[in-house]
C-alpha positions as CSV (number, residue, x, y, z in Angstrom):
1,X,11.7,-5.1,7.7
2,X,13.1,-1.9,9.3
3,X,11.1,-0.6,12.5
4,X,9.1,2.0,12.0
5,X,11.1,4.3,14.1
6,X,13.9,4.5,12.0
7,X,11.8,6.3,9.1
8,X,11.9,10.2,9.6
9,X,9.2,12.7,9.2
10,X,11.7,14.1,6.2
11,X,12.0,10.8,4.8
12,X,8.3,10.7,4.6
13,X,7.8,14.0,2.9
14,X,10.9,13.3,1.0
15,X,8.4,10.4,-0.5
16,X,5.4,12.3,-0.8
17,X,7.3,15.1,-2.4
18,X,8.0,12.8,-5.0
19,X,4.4,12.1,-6.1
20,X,4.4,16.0,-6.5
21,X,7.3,16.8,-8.3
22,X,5.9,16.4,-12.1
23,X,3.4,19.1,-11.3
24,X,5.7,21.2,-8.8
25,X,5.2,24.3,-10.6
26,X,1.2,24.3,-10.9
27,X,1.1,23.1,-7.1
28,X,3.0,26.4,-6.5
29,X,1.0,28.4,-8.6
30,X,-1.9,27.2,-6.9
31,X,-0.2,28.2,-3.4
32,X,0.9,31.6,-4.3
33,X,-3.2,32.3,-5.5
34,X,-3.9,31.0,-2.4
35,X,-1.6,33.7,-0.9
36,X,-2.8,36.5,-2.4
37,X,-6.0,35.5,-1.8
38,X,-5.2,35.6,2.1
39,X,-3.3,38.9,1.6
40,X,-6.2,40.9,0.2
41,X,-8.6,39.0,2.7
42,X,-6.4,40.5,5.6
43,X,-6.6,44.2,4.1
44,X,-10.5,44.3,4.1
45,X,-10.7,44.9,7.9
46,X,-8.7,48.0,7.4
47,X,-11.8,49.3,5.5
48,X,-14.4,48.7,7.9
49,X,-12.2,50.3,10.7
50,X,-12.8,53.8,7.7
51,X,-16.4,52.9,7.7
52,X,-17.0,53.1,11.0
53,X,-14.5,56.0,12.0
54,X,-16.7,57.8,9.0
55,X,-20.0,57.3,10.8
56,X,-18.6,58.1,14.3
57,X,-16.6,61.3,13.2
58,X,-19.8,63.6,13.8
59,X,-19.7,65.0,10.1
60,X,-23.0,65.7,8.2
61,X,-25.0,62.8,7.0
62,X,-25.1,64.1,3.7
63,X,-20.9,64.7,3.4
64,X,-20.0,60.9,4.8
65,X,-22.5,59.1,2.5
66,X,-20.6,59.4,-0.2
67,X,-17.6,58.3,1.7
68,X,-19.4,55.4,3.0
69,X,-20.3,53.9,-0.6
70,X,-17.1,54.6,-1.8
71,X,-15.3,52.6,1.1
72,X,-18.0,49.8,0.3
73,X,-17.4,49.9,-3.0
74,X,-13.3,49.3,-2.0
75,X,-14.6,46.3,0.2
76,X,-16.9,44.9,-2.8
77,X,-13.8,44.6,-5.3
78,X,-11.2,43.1,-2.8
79,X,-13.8,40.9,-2.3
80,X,-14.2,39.5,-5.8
81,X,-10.6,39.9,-5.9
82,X,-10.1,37.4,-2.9
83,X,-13.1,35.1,-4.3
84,X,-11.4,34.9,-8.0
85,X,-7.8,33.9,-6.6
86,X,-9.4,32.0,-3.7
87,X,-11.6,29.5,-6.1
88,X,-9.1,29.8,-8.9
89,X,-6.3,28.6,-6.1
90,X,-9.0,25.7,-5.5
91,X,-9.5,24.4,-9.3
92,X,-5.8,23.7,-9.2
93,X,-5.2,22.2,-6.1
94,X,-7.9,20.0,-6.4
95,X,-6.6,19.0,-10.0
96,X,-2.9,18.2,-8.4
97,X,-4.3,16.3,-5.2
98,X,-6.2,14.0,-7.7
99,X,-3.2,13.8,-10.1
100,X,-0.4,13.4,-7.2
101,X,-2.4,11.1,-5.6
102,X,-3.0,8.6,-8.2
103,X,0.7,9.0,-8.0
104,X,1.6,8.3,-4.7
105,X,-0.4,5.0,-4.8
106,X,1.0,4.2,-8.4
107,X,4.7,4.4,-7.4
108,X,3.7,2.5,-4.1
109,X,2.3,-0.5,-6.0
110,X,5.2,-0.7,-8.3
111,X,7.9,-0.5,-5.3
112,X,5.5,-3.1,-3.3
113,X,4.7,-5.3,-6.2
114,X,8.3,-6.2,-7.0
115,X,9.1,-7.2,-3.0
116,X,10.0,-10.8,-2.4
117,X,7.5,-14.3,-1.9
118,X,8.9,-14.1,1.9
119,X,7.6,-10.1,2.6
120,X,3.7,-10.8,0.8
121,X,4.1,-14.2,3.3
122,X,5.0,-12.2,6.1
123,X,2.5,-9.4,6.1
124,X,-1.7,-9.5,6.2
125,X,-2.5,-8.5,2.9
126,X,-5.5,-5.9,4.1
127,X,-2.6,-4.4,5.7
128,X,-0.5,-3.9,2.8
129,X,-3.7,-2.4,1.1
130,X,-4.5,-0.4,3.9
131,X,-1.1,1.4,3.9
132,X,-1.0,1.9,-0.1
133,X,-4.5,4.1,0.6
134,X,-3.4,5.5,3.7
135,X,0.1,6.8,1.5
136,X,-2.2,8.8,-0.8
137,X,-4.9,9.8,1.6
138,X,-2.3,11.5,3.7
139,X,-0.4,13.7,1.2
140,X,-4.2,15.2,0.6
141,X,-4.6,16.1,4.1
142,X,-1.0,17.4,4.6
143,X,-1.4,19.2,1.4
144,X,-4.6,20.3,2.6
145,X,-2.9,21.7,5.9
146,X,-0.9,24.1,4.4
147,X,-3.3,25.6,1.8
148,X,-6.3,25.9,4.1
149,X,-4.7,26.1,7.3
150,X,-0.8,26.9,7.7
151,X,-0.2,29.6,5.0
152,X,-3.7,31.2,6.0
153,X,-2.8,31.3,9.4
154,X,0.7,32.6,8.9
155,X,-0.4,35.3,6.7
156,X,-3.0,36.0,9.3
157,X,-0.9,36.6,12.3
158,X,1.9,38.3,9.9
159,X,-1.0,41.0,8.6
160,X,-2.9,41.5,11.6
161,X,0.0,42.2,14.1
162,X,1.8,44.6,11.2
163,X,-1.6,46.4,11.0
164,X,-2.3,46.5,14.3
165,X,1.2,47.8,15.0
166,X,0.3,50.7,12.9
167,X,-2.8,51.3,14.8
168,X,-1.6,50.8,18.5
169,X,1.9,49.3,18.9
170,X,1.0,47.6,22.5
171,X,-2.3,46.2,21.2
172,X,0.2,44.3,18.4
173,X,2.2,42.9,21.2
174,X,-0.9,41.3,23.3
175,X,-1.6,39.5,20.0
176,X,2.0,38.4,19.2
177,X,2.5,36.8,22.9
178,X,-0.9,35.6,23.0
179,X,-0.2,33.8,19.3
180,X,3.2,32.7,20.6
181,X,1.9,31.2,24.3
182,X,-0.9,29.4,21.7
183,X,1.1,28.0,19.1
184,X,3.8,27.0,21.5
185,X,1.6,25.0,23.7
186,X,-0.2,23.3,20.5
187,X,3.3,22.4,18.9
188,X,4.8,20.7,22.1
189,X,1.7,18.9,23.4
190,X,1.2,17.4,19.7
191,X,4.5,16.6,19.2
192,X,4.7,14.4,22.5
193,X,1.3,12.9,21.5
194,X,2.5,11.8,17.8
195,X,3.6,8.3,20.3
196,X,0.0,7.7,20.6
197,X,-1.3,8.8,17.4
198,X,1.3,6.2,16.0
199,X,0.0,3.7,18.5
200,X,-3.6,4.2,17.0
201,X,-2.4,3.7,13.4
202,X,-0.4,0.6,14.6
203,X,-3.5,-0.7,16.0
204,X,-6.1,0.1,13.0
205,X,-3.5,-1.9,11.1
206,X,-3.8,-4.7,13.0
207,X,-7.7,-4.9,13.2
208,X,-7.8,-4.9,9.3
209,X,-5.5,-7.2,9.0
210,X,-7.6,-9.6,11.7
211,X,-10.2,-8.6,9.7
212,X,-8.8,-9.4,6.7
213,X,-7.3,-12.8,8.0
214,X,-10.6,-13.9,9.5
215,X,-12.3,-13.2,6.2
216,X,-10.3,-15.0,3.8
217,X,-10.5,-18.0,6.4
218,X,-14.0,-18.3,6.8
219,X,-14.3,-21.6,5.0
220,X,-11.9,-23.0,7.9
221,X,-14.2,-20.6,10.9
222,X,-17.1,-22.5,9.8
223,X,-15.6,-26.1,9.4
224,X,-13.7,-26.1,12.6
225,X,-16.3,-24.2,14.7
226,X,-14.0,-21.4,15.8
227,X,-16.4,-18.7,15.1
228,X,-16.8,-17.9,19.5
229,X,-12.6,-18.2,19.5
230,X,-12.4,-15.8,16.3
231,X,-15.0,-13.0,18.0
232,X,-13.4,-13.3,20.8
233,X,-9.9,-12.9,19.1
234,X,-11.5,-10.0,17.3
235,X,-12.8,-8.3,20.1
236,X,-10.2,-8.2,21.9
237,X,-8.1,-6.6,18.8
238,X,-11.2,-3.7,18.5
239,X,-11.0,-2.9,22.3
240,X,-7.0,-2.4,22.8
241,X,-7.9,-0.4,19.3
242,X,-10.9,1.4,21.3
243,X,-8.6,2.0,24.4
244,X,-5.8,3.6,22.4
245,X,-8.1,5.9,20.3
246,X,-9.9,6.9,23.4
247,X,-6.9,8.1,24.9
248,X,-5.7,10.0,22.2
249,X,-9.2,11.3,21.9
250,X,-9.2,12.4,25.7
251,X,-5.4,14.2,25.5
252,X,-7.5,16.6,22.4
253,X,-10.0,17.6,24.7
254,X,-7.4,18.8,27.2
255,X,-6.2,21.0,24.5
256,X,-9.3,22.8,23.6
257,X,-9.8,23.7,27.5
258,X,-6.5,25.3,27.1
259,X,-7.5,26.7,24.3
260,X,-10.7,28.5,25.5
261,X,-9.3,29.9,28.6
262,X,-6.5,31.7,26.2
263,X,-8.9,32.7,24.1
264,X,-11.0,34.6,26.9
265,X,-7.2,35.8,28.3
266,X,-6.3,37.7,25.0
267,X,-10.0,39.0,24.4
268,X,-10.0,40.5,27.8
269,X,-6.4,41.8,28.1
270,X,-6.8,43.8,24.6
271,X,-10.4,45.8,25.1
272,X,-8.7,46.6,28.2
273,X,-5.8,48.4,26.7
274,X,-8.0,49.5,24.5
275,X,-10.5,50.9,26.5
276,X,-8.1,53.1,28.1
277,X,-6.7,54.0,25.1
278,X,-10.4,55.2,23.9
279,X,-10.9,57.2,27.4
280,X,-7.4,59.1,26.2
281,X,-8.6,59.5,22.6
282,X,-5.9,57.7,21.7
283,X,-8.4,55.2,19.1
284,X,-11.4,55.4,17.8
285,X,-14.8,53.0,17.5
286,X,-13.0,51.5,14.1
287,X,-9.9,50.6,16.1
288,X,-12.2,48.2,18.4
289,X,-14.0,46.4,14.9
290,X,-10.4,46.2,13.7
291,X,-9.0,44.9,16.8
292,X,-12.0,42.6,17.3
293,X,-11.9,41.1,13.4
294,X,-8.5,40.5,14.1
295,X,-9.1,38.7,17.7
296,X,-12.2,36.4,15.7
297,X,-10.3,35.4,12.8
298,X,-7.2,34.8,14.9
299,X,-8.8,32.4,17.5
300,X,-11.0,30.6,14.5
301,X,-7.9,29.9,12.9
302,X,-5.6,29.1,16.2
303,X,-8.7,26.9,17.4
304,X,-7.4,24.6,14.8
305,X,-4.3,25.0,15.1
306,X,-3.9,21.8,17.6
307,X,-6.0,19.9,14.9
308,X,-4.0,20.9,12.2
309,X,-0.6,19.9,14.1
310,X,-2.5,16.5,15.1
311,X,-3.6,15.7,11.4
312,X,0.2,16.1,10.7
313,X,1.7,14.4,12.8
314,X,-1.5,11.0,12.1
315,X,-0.9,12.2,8.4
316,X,3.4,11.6,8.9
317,X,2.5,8.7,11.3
318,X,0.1,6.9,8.5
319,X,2.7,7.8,5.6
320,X,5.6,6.1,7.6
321,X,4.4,2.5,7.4
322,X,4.4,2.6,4.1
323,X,7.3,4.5,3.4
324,X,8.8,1.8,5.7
325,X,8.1,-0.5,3.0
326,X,9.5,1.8,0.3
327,X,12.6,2.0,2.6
328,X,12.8,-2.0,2.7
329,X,15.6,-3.5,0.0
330,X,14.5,-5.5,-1.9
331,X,15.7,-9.6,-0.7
332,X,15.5,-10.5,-3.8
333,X,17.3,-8.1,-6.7
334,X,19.0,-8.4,-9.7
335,X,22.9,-7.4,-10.2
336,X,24.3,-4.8,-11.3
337,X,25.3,-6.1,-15.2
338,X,22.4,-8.9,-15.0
339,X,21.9,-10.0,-18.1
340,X,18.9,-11.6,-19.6
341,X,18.6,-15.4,-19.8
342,X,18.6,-17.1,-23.1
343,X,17.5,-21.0,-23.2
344,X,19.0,-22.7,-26.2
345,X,18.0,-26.1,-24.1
346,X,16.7,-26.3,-20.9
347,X,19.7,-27.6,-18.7
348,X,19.4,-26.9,-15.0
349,X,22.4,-27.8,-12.9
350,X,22.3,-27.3,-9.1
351,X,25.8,-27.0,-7.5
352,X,26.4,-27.9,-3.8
353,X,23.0,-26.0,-3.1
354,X,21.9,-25.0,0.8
355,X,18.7,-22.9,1.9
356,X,17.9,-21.9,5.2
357,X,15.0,-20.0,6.5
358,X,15.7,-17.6,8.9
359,X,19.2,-18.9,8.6
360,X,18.8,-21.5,11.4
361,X,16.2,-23.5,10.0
362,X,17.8,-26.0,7.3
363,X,15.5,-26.9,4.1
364,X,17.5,-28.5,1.3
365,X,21.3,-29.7,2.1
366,X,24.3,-29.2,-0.3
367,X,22.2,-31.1,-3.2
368,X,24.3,-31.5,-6.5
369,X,22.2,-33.1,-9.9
370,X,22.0,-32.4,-13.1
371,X,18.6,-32.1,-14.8
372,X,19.3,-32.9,-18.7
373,X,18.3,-30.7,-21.1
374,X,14.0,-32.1,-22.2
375,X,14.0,-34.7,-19.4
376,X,11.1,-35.1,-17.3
377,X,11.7,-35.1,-13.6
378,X,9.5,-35.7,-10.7
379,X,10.4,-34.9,-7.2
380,X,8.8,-36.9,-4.2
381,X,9.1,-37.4,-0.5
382,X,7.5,-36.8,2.7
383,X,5.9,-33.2,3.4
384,X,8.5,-30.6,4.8
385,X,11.6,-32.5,2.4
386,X,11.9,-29.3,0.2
387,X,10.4,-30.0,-3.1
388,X,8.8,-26.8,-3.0
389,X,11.0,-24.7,-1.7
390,X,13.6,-26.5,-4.6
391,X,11.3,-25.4,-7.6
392,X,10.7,-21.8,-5.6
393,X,15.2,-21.6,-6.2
394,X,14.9,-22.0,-9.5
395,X,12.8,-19.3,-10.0
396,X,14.6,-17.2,-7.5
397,X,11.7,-16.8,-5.2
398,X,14.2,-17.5,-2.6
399,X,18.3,-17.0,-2.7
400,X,20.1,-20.3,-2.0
401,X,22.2,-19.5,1.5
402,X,25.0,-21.4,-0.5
403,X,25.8,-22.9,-3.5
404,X,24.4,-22.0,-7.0
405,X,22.1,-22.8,-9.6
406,X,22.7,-22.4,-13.2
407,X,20.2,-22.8,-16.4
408,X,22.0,-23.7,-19.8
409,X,25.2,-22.3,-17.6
410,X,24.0,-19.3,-16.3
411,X,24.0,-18.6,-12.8
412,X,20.6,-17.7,-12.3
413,X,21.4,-14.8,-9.9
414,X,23.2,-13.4,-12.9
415,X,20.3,-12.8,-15.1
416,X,17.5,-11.2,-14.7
417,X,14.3,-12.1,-12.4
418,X,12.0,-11.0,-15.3
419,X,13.7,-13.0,-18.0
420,X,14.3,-16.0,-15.3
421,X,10.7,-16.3,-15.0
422,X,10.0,-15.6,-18.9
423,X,11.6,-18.6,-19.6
424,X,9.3,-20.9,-16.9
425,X,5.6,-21.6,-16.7
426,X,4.5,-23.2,-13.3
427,X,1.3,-24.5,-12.5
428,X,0.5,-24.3,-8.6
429,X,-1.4,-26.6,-6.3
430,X,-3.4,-23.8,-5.7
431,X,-3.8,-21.4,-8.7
432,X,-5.2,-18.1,-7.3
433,X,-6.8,-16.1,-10.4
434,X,-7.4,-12.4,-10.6
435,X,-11.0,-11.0,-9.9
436,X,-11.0,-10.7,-14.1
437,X,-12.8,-12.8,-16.8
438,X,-11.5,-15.9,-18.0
439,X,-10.6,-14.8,-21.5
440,X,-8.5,-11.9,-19.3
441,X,-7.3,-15.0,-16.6
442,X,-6.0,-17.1,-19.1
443,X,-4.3,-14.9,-21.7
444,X,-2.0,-13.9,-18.2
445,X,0.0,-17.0,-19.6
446,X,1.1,-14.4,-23.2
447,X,-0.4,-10.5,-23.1
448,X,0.1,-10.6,-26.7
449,X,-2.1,-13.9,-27.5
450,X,-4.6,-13.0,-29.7
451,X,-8.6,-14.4,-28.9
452,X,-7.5,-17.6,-31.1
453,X,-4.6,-18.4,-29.4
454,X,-6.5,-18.0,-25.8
455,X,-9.1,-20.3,-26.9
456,X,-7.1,-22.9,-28.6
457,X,-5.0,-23.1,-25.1
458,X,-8.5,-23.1,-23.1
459,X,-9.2,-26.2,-25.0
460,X,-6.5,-28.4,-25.0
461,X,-6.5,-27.8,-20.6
462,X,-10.1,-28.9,-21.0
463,X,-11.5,-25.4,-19.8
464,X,-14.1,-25.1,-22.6
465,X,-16.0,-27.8,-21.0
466,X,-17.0,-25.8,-18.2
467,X,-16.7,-22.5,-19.8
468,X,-19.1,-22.8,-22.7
469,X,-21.8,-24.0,-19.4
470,X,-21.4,-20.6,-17.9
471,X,-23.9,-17.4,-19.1
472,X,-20.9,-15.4,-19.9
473,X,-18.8,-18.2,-21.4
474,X,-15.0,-16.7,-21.5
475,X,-16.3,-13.0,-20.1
476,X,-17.4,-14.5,-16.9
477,X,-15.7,-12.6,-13.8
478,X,-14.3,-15.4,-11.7
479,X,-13.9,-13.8,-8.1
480,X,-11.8,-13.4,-6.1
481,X,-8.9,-15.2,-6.1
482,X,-11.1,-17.4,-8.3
483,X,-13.5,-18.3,-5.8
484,X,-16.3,-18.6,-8.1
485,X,-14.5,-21.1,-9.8
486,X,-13.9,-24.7,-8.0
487,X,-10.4,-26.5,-7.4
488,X,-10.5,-28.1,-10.6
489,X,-11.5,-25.5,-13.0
490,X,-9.0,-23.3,-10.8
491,X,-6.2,-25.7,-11.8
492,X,-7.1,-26.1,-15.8
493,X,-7.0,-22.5,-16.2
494,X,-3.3,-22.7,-14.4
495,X,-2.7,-25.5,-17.1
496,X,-4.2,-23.0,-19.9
497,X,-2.1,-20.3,-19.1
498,X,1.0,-22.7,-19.1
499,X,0.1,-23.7,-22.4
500,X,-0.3,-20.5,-23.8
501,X,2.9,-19.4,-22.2
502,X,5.0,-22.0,-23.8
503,X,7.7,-21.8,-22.5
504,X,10.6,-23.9,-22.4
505,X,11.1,-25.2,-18.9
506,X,8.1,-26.3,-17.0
507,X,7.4,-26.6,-13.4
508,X,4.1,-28.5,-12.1
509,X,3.5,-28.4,-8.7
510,X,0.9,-30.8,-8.1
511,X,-0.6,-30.0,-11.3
512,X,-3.6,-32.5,-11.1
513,X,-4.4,-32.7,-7.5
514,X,-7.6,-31.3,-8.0
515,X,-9.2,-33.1,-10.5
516,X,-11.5,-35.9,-10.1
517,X,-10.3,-38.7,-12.2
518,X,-12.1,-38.3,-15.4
519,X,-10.4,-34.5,-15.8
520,X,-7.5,-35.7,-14.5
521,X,-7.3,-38.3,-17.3
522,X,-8.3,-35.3,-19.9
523,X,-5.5,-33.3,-18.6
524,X,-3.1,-35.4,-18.2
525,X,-3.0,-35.5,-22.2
526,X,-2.6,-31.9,-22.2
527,X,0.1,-32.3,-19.7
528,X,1.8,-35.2,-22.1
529,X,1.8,-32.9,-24.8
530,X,2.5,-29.6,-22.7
531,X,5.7,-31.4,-21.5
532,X,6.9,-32.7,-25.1
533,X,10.3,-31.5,-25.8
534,X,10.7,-29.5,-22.8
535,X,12.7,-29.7,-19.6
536,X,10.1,-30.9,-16.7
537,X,10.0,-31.0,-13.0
538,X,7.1,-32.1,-11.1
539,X,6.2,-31.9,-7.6
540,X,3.9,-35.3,-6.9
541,X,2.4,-36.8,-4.1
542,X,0.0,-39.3,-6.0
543,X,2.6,-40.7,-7.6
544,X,0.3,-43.1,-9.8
545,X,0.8,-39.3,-12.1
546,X,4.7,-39.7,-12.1
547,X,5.5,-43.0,-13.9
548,X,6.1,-42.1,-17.2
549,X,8.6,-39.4,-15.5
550,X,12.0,-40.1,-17.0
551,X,13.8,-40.0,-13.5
552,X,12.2,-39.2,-10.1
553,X,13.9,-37.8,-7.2
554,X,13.2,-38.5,-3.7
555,X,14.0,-35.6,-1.4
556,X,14.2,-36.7,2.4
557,X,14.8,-33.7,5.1
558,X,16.3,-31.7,2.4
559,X,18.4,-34.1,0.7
560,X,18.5,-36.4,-2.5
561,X,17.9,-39.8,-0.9
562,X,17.4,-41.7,-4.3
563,X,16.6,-41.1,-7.6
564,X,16.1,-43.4,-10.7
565,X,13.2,-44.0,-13.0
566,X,9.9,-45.9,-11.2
567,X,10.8,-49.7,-11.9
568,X,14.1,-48.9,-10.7
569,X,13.1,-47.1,-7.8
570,X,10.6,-50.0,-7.0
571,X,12.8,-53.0,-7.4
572,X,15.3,-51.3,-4.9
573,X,14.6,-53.1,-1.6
574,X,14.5,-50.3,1.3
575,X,14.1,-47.9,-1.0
576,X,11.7,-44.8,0.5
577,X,10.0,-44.6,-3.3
578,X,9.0,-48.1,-2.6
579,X,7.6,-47.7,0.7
580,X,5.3,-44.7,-0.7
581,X,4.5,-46.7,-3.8
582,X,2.8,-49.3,-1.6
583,X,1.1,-47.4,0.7
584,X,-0.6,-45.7,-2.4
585,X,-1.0,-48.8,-3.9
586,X,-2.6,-51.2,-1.6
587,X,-1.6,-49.9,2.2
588,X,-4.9,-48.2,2.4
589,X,-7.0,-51.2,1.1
590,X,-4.9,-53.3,3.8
């Protein structure tokens, strides 16, 4: 995966620009109210300067009343006038942050999603979750930024240094240093602590995903007694966490002193001036509210300014790790051209096939064999000989490093991953089923089985027996990843789906190794039937579940040592099969 430094702040709003661009033209209208909102907001203080000139011109009481409730009358309507655009402006923009959003975090779960077996392997999957809510939670704060903070604040310093200028032109420079000295020092200091705001991220991702890990291995915490190791482990993950974040914490407190001492500067140095302006007559009493509106809503707007620059820059700095991921290739794709597979039988030829992981670690060895369209082949040997990692190449879950592998003649990088794996049901040693009911779990196999079909499949896998037991029956929520359910009733709905996915090639990867022997003996007549005219590989280790096969093959650090049917395989003196076969057979009653 590409470092995270490679991915620039335009490349992240380039990808959160995307989640806005179907409702671009309502986000701007939604700005522009927002604007004019600001604008009439900025005007008001020119009317209070009137007011108070009015009372402290000296006229008679009875001649500036009714200038006084006109004038409030003018402040009353700009005020509705800023409160209509300013809520309107905040319907919509809370309507497209909701809509963009649900955007964001939809078009990251459909890049994510289609990544290879290796990246979900290779990354905590609280991590990966993390970063898919952390996308979406940062376009609202960025988005947030600019209409409550950036265009306000522009508009702010725009209006009151024009209207000041027209007031007292020297008063209008104070405030246009003073903004520039405030802003300046807020924009550098933020930008060179964006390293350590990236730091913190970094480190929150890494306590969720301990977090995460340590979680999903509790089982194991408890059997092996590592629950001192793993809070030891975990605290020392929360306090480099702690250490960072306090550090970035203390650097934001040296910008608010500097912000308060130029706050005090800029107060001072413009009643000065303006004081000796007053002692020439040069302004009146409404020039000091004006000025001192101005000064207030300036410095409540600049006090944030550091935070707003800071939320950026964590807001950029959260995006980019998953726009990192959105910036990954895919290592597994299709071709340009790929067409879709079509099995007419069920041949699958490997030709001279190699795999590496990493490149330097060698898994299977220039294997060649044909496996016939309907037969039913079993591959054994020793943990670590690539039977796995042979059945993951068929379905392109890994690219061979050489070599190819073809299904009724087509190369199967030449068709299309979806259609590949259309055409293939698997059954995994260790099914892991969606926090959904079982009706929902099984009909995974075919979206388009009907209630019937679901149940007829259910039966023949033997799930009905443990089903009908439960409160729910088939609307029972299983857990997560099927926790709720044990080994066994894990591996028939596997079986189920396989059944009601029907397709023509079938992969079981120790389909029964979970079953006590009775279900084992139930299933393995679905299995007989489930296998019945179709092309069959089967990952064993017991291999008492392999004889009927019509050939096994023994793989041996990657390569085909053997193969032949069992009797065969047995009456072969030194043969590896035969070695296994008696060990299972009588070496542990010896």
């Amino acid at each position: 995966m590409a470092k995270g430094s490679t991915i620039s702040t335009g490349a992240v709003f380039k990808a959160l620009w995307r989640g806005v661009l179907p409702f671009k033209s309502i986000y701007i209208a939604g700005v522009l109210s927002f604007t004019i909102g600001i604008v009439i907001g900025i005007l008001i203080p020119l009317f209070y300067k009137q007011f108070f000139d009015a009372i402290t011109s000296g006229a008679p009481r009875a001649d500036i009343v009714p200038v006084l409730i006109h004038i409030i009358t003018l402040i009353a309507l700009f005020h509705i006038a800023n409160w209509l655009f300013y809520r309107g402006a905040t319907l919509i923009n809370n309507h497209v942050q909701a809509k963009v959003m649900a955007r964001l975090r939809q078009n990251a779960f459909n890049y994510m999603l289609l990544h290879s077996h290796n990246f979900f392997a290779s990354n905590f999957t609280g991590s990966l979750i993390q970063r898919v809510g952390r996308f979406s939670r940062a376009f609202e704060r960025l988005s947030d930024s600019l209409v409550y903070n950036i265009i306000p604040l522009f508009v702010t310093i725009v209006g009151s240094v024009i209207v000041t200028w027209t007031t007292k032109p020297l008063l209008a420079v104070v405030l246009l240093i003073w903004v520039f000295v405030f802003m300046t020092f807020n924009f550098f200091f933020a930008r060179w602590k964006q390293k350590f705001d990236i730091q913190v991220a970094a480190a929150d991702s890494r306590t969720t995903g301990v977090l995460a890990d340590s979680i999903t291995n509790q089982n194991a915490i408890s059997l092996f007694t590592g629950y001192a190791r793993e809070t030891d482990y975990f605290r020392e993950v929360t306090e480099d966490q702690a250490r960072k974040t306090r550090f970035a914490w203390n650097l934001g407190d040296i910008v608010d002193m500097v912000q308060v001492f130029l706050i005090y500067v800029v107060e001072f140095v413009t009643f000065y001036y303006a004081i000796l302006y007053w002692e020439q007559g040069q302004v009146t009493v409404g020039t000091f509210v004006l000025v001192q509106v101005y000064i207030i809503g300036l410095s409540q707007q600049l006090w944030g300014f550091n935070r707003i620059i800071r939320g950026i820059y964590e807001s950029i700095a959260d995006s980019r790790e998953m726009v990192e991921i959105l910036h990954t290739p895919y290592e597994i794709q299709d071709v340009p051209g790929a067409k879709k597979l079509k099995v007419t039988a069920g041949e699958i030829v490997f030709n001279k096939v190699s795999f590496n992981f990493h490149e330097t670690r060698p898994v299977l060895r220039d294997i060649s064999l044909t496996i016939r369209p309907g037969e039913k082949v079993a591959l054994v040997g020793p943990s670590g000989a690539g039977k796995t990692t042979f059945v993951r190449l068929i379905l392109r879950l890994y690219d061979s490093t050489s070599g190819n592998i073809s299904i009724d003649g087509q190369d199967v990088v030449r068709v299309t991953q979806e259609s590949l794996r259309a055409q293939v049901s698997l059954v995994p040693q260790d099914p892991v089923l969606f926090h959904r009911s079982l009706l929902e779990n099984i009909r995974y196999g075919r979206f388009d089985a009907t209630d019937e079909e679901v149940l007829a499949a259910a039966k023949l896998a033997h799930c009905d027996e443990f089903i009908e037991e439960l409160p729910d029956k088939y609307e029972t929520f299983v857990g997560e990843r099927g926790i709720k359910l044990s080994g066994g009733e894990r591996q028939r709905v596997a079986i189920a789906r396989a059944i009601l996915k029907n397709a023509p090639i079938l992969i079981l990867d120790e389909a029964t190794s979970s079953l006590d022997s009775h279900s084992e003996a139930l299933i393995q007549d679905a299995l007989d039937t489930l296998m019945r005219g179709r092309t069959t590989i089967a990952i064993a280790h017991r291999l008492s579940t392999i004889r009927k096969m019509d050939r096994i093959i023994v793989l041996e650090n990657g390569v085909v040592l053997e193969q032949g049917t069992h009797e065969e395989l047995v009456g072969k003196e030194g043969s590896l099969y035969k070695k296994l076969w008696e060990l299972q057979a009588g070496g542990f009653i010896k």
